[in-house]
N, CA, C, O and CB atoms as a CASP TS submission, in Angstrom:
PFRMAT TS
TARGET T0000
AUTHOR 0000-0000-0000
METHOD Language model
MODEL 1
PARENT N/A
ATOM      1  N   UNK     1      59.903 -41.178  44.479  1.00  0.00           N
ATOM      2  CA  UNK     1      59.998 -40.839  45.877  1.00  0.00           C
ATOM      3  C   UNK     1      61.163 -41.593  46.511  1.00  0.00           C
ATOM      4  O   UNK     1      61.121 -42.813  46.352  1.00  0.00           O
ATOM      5  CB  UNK     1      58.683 -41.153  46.600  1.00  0.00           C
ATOM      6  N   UNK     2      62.429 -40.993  47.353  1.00  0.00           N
ATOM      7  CA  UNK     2      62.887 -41.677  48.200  1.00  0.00           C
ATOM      8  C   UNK     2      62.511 -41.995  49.366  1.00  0.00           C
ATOM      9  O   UNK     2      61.788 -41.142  49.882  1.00  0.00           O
ATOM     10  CB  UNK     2      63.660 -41.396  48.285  1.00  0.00           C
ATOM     11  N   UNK     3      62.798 -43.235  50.220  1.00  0.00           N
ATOM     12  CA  UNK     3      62.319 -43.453  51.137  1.00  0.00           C
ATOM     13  C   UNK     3      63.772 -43.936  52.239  1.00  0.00           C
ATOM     14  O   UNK     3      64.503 -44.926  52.268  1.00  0.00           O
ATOM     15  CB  UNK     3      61.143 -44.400  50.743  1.00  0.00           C
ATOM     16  N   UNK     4      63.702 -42.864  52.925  1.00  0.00           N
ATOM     17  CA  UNK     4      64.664 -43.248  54.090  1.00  0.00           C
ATOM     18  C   UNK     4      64.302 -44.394  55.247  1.00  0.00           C
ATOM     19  O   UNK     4      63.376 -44.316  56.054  1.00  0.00           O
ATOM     20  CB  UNK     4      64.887 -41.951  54.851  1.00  0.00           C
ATOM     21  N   UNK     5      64.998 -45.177  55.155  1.00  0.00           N
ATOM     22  CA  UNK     5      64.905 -46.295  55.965  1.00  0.00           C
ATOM     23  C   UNK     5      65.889 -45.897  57.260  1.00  0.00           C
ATOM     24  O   UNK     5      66.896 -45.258  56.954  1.00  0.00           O
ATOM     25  CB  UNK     5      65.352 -47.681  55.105  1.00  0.00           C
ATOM     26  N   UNK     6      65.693 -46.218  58.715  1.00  0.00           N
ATOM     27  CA  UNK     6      66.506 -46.040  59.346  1.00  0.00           C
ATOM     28  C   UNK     6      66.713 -47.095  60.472  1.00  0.00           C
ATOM     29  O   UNK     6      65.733 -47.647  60.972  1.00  0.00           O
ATOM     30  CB  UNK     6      66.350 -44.911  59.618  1.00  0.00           C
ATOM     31  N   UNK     7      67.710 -47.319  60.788  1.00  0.00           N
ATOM     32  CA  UNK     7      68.067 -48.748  62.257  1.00  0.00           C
ATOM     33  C   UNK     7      68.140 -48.094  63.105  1.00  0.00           C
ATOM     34  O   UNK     7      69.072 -47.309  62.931  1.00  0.00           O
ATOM     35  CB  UNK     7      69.498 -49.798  62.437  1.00  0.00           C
ATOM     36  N   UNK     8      67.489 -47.898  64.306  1.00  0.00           N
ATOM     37  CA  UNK     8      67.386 -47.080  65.386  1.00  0.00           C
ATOM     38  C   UNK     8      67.635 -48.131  66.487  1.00  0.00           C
ATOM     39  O   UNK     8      67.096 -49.206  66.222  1.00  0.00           O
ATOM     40  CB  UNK     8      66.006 -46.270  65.460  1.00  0.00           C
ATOM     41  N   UNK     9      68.080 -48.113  67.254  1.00  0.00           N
ATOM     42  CA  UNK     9      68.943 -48.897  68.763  1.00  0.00           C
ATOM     43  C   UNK     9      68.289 -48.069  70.001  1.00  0.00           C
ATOM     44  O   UNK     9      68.010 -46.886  69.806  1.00  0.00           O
ATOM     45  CB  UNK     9      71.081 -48.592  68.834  1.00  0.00           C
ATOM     46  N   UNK    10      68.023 -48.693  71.344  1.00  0.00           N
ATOM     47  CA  UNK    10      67.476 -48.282  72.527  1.00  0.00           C
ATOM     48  C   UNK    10      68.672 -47.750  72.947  1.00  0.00           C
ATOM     49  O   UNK    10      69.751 -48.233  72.602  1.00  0.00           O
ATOM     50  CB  UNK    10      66.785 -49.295  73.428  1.00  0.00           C
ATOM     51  N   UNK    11      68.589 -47.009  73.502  1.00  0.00           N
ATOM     52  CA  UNK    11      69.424 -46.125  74.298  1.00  0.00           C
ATOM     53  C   UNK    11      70.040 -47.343  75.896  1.00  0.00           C
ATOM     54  O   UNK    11      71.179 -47.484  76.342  1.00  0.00           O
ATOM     55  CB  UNK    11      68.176 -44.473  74.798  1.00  0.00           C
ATOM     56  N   UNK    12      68.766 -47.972  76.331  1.00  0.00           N
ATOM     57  CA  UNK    12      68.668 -48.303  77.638  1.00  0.00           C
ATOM     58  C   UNK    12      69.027 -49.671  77.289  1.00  0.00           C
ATOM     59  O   UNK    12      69.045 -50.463  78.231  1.00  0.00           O
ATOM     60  CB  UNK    12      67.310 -48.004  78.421  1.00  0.00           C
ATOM     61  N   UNK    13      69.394 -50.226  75.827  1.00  0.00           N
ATOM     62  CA  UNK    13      69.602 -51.710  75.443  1.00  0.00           C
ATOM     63  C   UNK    13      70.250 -51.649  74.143  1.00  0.00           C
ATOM     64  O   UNK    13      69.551 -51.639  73.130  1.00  0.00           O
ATOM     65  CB  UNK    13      68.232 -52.600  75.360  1.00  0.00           C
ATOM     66  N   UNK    14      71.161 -51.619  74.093  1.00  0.00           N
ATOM     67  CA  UNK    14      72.350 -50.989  72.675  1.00  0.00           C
ATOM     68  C   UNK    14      71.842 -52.419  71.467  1.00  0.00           C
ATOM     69  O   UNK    14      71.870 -52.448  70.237  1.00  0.00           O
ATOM     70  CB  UNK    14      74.924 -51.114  73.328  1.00  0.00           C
ATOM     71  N   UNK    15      71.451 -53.371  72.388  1.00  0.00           N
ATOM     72  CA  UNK    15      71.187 -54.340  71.286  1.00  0.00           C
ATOM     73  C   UNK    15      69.842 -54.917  70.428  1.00  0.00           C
ATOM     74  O   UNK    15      69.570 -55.696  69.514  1.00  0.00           O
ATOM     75  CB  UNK    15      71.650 -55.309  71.795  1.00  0.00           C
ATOM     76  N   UNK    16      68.997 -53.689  71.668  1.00  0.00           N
ATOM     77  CA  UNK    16      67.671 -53.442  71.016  1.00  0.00           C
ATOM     78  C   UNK    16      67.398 -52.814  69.939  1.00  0.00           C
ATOM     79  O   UNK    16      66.914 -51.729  70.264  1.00  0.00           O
ATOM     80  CB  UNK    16      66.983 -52.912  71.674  1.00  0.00           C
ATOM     81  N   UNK    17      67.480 -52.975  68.224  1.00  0.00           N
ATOM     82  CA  UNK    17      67.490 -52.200  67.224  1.00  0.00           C
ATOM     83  C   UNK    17      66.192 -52.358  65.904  1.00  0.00           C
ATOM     84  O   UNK    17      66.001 -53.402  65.280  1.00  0.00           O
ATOM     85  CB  UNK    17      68.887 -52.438  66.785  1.00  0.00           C
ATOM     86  N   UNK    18      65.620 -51.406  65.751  1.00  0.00           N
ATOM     87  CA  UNK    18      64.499 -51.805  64.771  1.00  0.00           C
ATOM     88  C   UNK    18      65.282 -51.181  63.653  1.00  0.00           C
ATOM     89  O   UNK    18      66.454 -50.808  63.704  1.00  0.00           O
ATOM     90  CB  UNK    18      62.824 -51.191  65.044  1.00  0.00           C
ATOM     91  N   UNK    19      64.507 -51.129  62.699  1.00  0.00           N
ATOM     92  CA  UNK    19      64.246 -50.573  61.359  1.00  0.00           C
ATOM     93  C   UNK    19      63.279 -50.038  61.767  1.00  0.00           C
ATOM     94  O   UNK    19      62.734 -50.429  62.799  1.00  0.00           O
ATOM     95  CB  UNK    19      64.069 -51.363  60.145  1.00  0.00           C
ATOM     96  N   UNK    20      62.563 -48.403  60.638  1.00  0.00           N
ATOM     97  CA  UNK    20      61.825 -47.536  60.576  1.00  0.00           C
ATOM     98  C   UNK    20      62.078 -47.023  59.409  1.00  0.00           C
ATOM     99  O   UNK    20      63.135 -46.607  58.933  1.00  0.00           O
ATOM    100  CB  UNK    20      61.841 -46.809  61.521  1.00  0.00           C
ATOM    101  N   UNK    21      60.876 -47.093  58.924  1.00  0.00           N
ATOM    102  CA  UNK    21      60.754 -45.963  57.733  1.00  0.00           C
ATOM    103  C   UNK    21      60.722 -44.012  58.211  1.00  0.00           C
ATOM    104  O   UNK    21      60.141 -43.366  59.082  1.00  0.00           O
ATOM    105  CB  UNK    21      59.034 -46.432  56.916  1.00  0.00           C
ATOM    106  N   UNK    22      61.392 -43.774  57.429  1.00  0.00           N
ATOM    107  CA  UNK    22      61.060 -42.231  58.005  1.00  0.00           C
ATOM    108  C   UNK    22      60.547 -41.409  57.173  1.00  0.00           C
ATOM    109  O   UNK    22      60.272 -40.379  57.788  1.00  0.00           O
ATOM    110  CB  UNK    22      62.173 -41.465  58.480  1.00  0.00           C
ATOM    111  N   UNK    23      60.332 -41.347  56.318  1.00  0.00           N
ATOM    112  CA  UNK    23      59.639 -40.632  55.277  1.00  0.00           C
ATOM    113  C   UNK    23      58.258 -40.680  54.999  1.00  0.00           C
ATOM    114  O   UNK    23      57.451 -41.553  54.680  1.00  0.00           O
ATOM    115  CB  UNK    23      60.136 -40.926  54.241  1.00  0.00           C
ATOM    116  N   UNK    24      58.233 -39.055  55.294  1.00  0.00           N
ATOM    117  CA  UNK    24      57.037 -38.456  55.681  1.00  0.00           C
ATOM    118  C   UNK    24      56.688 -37.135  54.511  1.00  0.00           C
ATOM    119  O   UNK    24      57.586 -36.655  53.818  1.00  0.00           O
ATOM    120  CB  UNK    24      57.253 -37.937  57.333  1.00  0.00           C
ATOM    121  N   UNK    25      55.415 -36.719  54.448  1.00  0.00           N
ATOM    122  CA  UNK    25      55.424 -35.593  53.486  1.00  0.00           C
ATOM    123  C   UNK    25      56.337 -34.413  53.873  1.00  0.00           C
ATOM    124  O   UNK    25      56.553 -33.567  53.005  1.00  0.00           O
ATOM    125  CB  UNK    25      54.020 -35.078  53.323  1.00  0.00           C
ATOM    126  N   UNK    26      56.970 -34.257  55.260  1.00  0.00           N
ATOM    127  CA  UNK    26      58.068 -33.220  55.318  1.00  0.00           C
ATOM    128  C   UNK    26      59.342 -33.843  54.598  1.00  0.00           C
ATOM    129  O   UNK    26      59.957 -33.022  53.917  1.00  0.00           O
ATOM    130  CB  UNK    26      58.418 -32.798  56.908  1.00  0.00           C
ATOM    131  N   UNK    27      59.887 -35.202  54.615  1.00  0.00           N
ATOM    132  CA  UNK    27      60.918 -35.157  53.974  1.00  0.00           C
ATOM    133  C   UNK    27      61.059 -35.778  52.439  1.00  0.00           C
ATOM    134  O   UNK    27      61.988 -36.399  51.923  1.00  0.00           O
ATOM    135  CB  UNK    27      61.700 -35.664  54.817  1.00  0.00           C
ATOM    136  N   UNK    28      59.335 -35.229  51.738  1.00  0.00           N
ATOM    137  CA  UNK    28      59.370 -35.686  50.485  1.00  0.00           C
ATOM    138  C   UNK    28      60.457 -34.969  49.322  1.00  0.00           C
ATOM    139  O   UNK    28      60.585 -35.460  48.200  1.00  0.00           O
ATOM    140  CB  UNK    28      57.969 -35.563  50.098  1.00  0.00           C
ATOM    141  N   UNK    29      61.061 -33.982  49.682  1.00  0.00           N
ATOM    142  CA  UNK    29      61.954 -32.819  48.765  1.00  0.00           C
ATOM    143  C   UNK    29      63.114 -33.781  49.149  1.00  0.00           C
ATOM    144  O   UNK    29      64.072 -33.123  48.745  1.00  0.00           O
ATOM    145  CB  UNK    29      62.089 -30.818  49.323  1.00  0.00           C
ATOM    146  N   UNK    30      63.669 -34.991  49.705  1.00  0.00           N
ATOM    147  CA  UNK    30      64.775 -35.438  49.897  1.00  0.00           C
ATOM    148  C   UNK    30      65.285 -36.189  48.365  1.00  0.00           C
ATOM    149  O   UNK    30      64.705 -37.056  47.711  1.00  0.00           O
ATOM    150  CB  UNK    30      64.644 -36.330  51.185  1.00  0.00           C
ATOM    151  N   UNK    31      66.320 -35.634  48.155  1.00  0.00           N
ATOM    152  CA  UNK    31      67.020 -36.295  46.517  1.00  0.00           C
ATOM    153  C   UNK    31      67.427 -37.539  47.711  1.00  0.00           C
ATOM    154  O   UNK    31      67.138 -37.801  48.879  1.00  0.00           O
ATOM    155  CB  UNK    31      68.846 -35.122  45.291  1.00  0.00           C
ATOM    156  N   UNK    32      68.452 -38.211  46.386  1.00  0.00           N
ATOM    157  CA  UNK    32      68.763 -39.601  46.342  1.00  0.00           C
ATOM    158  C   UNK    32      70.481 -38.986  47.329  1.00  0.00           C
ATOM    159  O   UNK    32      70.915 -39.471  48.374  1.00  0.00           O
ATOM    160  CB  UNK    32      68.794 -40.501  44.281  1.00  0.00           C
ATOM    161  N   UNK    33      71.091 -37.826  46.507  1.00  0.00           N
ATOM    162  CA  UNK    33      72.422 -37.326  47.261  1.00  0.00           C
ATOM    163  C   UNK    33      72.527 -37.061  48.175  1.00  0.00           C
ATOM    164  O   UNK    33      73.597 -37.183  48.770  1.00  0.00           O
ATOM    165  CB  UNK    33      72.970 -36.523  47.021  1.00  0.00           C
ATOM    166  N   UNK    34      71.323 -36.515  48.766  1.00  0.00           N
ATOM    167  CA  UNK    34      71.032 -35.683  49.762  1.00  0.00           C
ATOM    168  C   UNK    34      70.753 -36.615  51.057  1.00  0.00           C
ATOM    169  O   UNK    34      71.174 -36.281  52.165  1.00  0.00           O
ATOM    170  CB  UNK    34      69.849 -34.765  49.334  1.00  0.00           C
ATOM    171  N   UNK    35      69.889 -38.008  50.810  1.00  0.00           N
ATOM    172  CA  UNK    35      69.796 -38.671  51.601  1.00  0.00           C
ATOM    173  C   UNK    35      71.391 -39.344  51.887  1.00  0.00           C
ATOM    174  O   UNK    35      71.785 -39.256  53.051  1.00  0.00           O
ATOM    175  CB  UNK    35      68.682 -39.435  51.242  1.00  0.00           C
ATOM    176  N   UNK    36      72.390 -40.058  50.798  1.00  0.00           N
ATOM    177  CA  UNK    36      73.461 -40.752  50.957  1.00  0.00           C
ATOM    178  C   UNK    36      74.154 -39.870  51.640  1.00  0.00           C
ATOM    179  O   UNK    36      74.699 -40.308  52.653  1.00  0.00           O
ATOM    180  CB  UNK    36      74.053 -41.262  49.847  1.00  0.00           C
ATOM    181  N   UNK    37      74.308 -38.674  51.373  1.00  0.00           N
ATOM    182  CA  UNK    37      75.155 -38.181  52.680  1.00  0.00           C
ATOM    183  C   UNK    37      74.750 -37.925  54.117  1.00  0.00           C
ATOM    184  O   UNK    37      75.580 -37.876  55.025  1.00  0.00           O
ATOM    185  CB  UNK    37      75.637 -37.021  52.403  1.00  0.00           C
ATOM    186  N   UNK    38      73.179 -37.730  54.334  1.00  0.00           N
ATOM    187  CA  UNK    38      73.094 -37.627  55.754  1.00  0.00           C
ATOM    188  C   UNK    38      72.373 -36.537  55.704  1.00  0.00           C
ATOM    189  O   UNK    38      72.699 -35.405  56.061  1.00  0.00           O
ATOM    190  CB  UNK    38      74.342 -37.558  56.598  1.00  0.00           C
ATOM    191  N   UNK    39      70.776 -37.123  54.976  1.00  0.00           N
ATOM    192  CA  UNK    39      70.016 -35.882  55.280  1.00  0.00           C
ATOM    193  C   UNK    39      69.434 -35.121  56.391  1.00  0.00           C
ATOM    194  O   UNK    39      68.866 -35.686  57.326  1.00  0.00           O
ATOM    195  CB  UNK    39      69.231 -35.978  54.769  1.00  0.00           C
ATOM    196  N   UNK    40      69.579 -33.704  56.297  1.00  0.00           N
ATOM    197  CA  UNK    40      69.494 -33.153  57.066  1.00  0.00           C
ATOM    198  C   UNK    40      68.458 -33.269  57.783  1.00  0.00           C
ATOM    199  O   UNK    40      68.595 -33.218  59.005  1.00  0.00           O
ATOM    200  CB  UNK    40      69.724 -32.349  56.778  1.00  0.00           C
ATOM    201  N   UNK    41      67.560 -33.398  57.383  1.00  0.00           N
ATOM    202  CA  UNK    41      66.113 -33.746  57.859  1.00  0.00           C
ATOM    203  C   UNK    41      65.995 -35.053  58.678  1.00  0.00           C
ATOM    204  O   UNK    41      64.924 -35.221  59.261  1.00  0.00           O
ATOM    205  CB  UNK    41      65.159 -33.894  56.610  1.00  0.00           C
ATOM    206  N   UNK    42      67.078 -36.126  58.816  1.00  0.00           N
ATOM    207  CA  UNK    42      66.899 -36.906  59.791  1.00  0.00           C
ATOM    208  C   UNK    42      67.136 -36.529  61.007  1.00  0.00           C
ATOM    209  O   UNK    42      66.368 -36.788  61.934  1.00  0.00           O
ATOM    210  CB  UNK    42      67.435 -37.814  59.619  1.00  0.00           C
ATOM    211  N   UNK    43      68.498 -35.712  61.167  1.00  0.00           N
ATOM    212  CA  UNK    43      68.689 -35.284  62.222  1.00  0.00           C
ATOM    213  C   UNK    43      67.299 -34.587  63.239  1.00  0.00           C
ATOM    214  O   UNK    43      67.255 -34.540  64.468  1.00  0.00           O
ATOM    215  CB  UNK    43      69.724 -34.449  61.847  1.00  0.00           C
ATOM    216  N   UNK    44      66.254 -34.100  62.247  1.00  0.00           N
ATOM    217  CA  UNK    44      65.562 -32.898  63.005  1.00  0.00           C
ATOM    218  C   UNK    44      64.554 -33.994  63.677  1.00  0.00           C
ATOM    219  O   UNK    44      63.972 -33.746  64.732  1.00  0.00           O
ATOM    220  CB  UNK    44      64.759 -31.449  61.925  1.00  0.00           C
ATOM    221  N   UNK    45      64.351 -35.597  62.763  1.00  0.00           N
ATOM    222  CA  UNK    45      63.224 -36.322  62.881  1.00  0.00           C
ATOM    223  C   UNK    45      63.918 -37.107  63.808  1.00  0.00           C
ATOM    224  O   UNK    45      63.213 -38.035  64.205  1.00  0.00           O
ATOM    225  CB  UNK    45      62.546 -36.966  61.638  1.00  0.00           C
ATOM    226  N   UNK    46      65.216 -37.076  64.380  1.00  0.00           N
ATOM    227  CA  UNK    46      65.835 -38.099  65.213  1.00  0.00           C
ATOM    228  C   UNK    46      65.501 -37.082  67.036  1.00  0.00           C
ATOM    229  O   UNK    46      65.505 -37.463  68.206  1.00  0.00           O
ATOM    230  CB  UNK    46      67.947 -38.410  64.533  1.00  0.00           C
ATOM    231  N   UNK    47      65.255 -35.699  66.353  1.00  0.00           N
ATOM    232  CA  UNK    47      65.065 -35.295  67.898  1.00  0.00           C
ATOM    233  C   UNK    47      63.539 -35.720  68.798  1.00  0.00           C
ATOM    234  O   UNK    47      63.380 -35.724  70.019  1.00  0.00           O
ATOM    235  CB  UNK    47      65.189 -33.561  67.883  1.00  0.00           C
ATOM    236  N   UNK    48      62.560 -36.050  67.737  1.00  0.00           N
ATOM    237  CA  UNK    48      61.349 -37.121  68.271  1.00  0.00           C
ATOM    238  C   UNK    48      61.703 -38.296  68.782  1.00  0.00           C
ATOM    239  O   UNK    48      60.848 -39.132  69.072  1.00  0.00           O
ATOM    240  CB  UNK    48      60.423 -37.566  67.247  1.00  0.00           C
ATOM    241  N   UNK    49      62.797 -38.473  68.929  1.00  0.00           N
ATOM    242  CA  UNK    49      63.247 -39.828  69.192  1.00  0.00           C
ATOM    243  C   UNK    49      64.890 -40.148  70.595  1.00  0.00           C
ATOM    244  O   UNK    49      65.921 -40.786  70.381  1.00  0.00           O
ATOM    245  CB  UNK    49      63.672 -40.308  67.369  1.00  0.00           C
ATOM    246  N   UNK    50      64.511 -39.478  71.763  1.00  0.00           N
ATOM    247  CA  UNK    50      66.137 -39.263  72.586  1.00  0.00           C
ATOM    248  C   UNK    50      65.857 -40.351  73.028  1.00  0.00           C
ATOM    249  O   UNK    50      66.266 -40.046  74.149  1.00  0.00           O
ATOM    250  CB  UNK    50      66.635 -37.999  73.809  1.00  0.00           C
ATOM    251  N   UNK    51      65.408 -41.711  73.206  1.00  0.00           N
ATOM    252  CA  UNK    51      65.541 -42.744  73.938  1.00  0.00           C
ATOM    253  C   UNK    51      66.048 -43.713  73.009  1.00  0.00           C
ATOM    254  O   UNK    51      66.108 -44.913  73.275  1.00  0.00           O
ATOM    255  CB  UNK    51      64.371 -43.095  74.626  1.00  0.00           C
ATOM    256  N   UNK    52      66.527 -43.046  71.584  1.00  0.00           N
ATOM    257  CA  UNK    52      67.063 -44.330  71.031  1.00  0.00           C
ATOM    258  C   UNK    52      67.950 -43.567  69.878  1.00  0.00           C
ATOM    259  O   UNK    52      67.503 -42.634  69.211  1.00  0.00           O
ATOM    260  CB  UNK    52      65.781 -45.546  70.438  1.00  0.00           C
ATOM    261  N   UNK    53      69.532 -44.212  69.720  1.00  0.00           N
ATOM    262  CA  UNK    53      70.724 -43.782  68.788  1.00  0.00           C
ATOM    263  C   UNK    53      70.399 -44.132  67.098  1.00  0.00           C
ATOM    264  O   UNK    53      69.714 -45.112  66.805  1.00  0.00           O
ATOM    265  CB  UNK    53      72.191 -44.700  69.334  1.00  0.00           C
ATOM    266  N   UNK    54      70.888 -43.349  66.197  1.00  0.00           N
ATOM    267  CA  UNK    54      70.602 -43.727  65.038  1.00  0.00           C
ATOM    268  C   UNK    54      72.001 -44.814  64.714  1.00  0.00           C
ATOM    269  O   UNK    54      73.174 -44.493  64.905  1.00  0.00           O
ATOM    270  CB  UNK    54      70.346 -42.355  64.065  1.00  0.00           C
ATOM    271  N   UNK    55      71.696 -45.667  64.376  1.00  0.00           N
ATOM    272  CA  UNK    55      72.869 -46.557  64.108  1.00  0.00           C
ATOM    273  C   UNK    55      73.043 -47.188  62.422  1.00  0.00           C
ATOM    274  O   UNK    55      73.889 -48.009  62.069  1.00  0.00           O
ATOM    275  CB  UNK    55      72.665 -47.845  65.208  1.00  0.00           C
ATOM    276  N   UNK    56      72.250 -46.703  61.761  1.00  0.00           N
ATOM    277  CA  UNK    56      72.143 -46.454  60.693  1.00  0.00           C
ATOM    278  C   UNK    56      71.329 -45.901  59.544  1.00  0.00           C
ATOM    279  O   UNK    56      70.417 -45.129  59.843  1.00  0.00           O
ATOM    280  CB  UNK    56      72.345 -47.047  60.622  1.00  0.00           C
ATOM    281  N   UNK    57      71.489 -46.128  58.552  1.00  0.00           N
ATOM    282  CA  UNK    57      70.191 -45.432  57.817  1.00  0.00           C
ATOM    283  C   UNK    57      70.632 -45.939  56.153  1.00  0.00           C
ATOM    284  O   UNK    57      71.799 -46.160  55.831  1.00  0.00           O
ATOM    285  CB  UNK    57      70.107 -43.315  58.094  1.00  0.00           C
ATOM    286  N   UNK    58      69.486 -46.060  55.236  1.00  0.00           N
ATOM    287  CA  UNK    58      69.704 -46.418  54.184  1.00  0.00           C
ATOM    288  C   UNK    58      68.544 -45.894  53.226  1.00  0.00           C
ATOM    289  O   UNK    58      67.446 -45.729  53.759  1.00  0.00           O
ATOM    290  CB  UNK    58      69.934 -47.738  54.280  1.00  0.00           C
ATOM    291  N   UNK    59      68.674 -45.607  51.828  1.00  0.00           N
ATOM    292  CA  UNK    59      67.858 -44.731  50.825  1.00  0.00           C
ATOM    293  C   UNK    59      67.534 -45.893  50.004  1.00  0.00           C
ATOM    294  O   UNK    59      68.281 -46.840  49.757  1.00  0.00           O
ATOM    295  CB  UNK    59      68.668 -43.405  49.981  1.00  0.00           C
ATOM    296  N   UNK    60      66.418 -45.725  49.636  1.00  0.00           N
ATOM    297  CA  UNK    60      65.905 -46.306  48.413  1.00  0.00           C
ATOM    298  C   UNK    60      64.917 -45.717  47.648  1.00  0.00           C
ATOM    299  O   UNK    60      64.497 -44.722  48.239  1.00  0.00           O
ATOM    300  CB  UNK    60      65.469 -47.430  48.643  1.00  0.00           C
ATOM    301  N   UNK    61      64.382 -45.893  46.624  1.00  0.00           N
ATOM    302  CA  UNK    61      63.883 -45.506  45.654  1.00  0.00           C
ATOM    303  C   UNK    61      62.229 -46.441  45.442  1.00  0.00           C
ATOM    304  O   UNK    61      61.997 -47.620  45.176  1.00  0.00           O
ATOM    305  CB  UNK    61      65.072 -45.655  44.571  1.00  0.00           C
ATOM    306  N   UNK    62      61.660 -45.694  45.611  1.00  0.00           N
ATOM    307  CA  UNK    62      60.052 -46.432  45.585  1.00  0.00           C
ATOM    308  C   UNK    62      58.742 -46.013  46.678  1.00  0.00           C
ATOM    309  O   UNK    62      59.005 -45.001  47.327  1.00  0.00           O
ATOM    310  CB  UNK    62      60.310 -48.122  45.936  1.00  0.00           C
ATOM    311  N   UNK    63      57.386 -46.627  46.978  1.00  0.00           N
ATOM    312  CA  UNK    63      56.594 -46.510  47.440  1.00  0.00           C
ATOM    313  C   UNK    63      56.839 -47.251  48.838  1.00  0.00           C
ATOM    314  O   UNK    63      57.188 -48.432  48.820  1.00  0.00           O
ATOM    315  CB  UNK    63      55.715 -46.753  46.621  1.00  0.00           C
ATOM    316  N   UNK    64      56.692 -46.693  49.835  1.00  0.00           N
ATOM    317  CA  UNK    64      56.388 -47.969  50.848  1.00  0.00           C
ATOM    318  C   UNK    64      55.921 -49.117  50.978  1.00  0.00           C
ATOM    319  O   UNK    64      55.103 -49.483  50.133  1.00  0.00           O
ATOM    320  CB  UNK    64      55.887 -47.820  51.496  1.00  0.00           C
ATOM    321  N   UNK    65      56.177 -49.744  51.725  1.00  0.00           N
ATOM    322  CA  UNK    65      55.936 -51.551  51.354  1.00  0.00           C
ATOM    323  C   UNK    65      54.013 -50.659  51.756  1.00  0.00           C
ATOM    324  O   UNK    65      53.777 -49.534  52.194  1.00  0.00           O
ATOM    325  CB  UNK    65      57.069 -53.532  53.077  1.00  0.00           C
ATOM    326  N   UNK    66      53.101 -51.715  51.379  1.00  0.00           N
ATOM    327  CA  UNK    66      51.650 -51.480  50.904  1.00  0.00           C
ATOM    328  C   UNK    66      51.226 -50.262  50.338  1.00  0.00           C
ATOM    329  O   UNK    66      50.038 -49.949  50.419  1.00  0.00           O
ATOM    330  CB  UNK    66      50.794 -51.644  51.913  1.00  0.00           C
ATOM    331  N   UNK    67      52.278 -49.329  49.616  1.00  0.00           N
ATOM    332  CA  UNK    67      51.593 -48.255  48.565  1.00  0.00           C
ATOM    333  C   UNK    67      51.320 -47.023  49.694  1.00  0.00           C
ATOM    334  O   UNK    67      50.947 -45.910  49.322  1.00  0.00           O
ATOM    335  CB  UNK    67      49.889 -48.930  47.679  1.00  0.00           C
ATOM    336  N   UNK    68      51.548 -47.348  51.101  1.00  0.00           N
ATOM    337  CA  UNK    68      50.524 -46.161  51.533  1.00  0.00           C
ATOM    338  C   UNK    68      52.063 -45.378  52.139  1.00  0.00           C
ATOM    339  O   UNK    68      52.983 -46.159  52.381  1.00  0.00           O
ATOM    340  CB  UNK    68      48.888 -46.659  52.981  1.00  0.00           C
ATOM    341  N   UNK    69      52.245 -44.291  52.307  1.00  0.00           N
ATOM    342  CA  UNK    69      53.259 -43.388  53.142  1.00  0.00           C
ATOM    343  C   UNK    69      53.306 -43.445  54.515  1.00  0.00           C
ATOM    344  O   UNK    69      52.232 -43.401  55.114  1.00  0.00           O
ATOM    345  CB  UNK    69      53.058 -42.056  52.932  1.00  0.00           C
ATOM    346  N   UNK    70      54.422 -43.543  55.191  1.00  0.00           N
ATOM    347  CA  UNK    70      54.686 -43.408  56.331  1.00  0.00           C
ATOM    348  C   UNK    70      54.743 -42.561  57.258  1.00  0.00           C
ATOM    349  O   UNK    70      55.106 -42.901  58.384  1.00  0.00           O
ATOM    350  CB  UNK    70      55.296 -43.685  56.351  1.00  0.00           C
TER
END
């Protein structure tokens, strides 16, 4: 399973930035290529989200930290 990790920033505080897992059973079909270039599927999961910019994002390979999905 890949698991898209993403750094998301407040809109209303540019220096307010978390991490988020984003991977969900909709974006379980995401390859490893597919995420490094800019999967498409973030974009659709970034529109749940207009109060805050994607400022980055990163792929890895494995289970979520405690085994369970995000």
């Amino acid at each position: 399973m890949i698991r898209i990790i993403v750094v998301l920033c407040s809109l209303s505080s540019p220096t307010d930035c978390h991490e988020q897992v984003v991977t969900t059973s909709d974006l379980a079909d995401v390859t490893m290529q597919s995420c490094l270039v800019g999967a498409p599927q973030i974009a659709t999961w970034m529109a749940q989200h207009p109060g805050e910019r994607l400022a980055a994002w990163r792929c890895t390979i494995g289970k979520p930290a405690g085994g369970r999905g995000a």
